[in-house]
C-alpha positions as CSV (number, residue, x, y, z in Angstrom):
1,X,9.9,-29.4,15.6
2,X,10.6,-32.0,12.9
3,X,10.2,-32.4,9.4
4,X,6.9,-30.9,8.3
5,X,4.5,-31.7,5.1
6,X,1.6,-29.4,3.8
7,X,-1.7,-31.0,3.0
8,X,-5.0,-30.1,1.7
9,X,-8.1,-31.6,3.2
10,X,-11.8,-30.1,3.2
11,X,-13.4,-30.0,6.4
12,X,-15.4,-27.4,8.8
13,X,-14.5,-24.3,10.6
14,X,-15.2,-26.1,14.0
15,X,-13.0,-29.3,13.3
16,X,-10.5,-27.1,11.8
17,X,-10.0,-25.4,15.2
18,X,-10.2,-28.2,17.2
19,X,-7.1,-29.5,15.9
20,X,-5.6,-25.9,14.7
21,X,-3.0,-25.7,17.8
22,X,-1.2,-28.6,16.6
23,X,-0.2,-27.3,12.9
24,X,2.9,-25.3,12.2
25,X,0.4,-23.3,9.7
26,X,-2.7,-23.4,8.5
27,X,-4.3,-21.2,6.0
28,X,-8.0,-21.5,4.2
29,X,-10.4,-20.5,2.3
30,X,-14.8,-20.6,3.0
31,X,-16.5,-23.5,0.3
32,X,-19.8,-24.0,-0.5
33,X,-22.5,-22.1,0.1
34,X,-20.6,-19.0,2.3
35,X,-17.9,-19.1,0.0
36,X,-18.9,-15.5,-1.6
37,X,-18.8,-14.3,2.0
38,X,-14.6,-13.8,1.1
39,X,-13.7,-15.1,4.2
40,X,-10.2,-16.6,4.5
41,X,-8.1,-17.4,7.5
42,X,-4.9,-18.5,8.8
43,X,-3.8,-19.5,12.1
44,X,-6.2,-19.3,15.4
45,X,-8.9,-17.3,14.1
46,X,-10.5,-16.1,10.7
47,X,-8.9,-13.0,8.6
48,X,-12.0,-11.6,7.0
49,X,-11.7,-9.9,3.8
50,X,-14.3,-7.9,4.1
51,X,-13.6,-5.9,7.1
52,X,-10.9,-5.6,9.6
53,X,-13.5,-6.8,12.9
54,X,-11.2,-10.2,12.9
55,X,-14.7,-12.0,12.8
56,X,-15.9,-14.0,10.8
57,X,-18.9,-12.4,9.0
58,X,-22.3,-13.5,11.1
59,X,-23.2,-16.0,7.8
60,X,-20.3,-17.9,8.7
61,X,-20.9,-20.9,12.2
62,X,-18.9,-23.7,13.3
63,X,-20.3,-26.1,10.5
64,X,-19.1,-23.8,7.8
65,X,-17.3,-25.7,4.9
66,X,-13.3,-24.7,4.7
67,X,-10.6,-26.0,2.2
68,X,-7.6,-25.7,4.9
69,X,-3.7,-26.2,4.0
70,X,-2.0,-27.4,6.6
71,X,1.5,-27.6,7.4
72,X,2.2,-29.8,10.3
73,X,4.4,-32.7,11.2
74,X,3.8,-36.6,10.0
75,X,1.6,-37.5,13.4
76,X,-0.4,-34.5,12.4
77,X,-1.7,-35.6,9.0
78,X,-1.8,-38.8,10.1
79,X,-4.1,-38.0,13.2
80,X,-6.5,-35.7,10.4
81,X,-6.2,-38.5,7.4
82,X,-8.0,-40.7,10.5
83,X,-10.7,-38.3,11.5
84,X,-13.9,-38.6,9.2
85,X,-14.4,-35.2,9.6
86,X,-11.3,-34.3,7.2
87,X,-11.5,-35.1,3.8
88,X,-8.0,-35.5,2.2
89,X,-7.6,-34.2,-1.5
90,X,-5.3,-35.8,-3.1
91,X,-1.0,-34.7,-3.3
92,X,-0.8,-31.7,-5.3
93,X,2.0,-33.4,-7.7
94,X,-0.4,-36.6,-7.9
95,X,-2.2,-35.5,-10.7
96,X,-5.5,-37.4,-9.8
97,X,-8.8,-35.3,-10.4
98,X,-10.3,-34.0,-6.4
99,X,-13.4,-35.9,-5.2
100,X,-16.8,-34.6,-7.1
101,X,-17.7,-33.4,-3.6
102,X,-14.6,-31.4,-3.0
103,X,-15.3,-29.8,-6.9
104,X,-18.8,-28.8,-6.1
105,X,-17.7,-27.0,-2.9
106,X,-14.5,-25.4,-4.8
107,X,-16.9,-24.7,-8.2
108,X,-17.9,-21.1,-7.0
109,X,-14.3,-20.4,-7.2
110,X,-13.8,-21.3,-10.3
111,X,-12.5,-24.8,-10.0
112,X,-13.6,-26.8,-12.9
113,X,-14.9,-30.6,-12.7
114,X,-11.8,-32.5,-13.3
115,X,-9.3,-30.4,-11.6
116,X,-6.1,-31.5,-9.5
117,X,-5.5,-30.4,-6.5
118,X,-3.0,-28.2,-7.9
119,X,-4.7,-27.0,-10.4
120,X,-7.7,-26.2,-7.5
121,X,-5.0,-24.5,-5.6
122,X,-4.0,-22.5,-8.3
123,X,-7.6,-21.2,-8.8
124,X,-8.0,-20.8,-5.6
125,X,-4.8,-18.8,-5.2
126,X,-6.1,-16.0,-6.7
127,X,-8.2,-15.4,-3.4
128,X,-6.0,-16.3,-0.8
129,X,-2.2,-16.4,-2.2
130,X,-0.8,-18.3,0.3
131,X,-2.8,-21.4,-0.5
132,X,-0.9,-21.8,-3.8
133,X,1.0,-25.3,-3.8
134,X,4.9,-24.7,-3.1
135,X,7.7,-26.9,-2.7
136,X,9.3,-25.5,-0.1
């Protein structure tokens, strides 16, 4: 494999797996309206918090809102910055505010309007540790 980036991108438990065998990892975190559900997930299937079934709890479907970092090669990104179904937050070092939209799905977390993607992945670290922004 060659060089690989990490990204952040909101999108949907479905789309997320349709493209989930391609990434070198992948680890997220339930938005919206499931997101008190504490389901987060990495690789193939979701890692529940809430009980060790390896299912995701029965609130959770296919169009269930995720916040995903992924860690995959260039053609990777490239292929999920061109499918509508991703939304691409901004580079964790860019110091741009997230969308509204990705803020109002993140809010139940504790992200605040305004917030960075780092400072979202920060917040949201305290969930799921392993979504927290590194450089290496």
């Amino acid at each position: 494999m060659g060089m690989t980036g990490k990204a952040y991108y909101i999108t949907t438990l479905a789309d997320w797996h349709r493209h989930a065998s391609r990434f070198a990892h992948s680890h997220y975190i339930v938005v919206g309206e499931h997101s008190g559900d504490g389901v987060v997930g990495a690789g193939p299937k979701p890692a529940p918090t809430d009980d060790a079934t390896g299912q995701a709890p029965a609130t959770c479907d296919a169009a269930t809102k995720i916040l995903v970092l992924v860690e995959a090669d260039e053609g990777v990104h490239l292929a999920l910055e061109d499918d509508p179904a991703f939304e691409v937050l901004p580079h964790p070092l860019a110091q741009k505010p997230i969308p509204s939209a990705a803020q109002s799905a993140l809010a139940p977390h504790g992200v605040a309007p305004g917030a960075t993607t780092f400072d979202a992945a920060e917040t949201l670290a305290r969930i799921h540790p392993l979504l927290k922004h590194r450089v290496f």
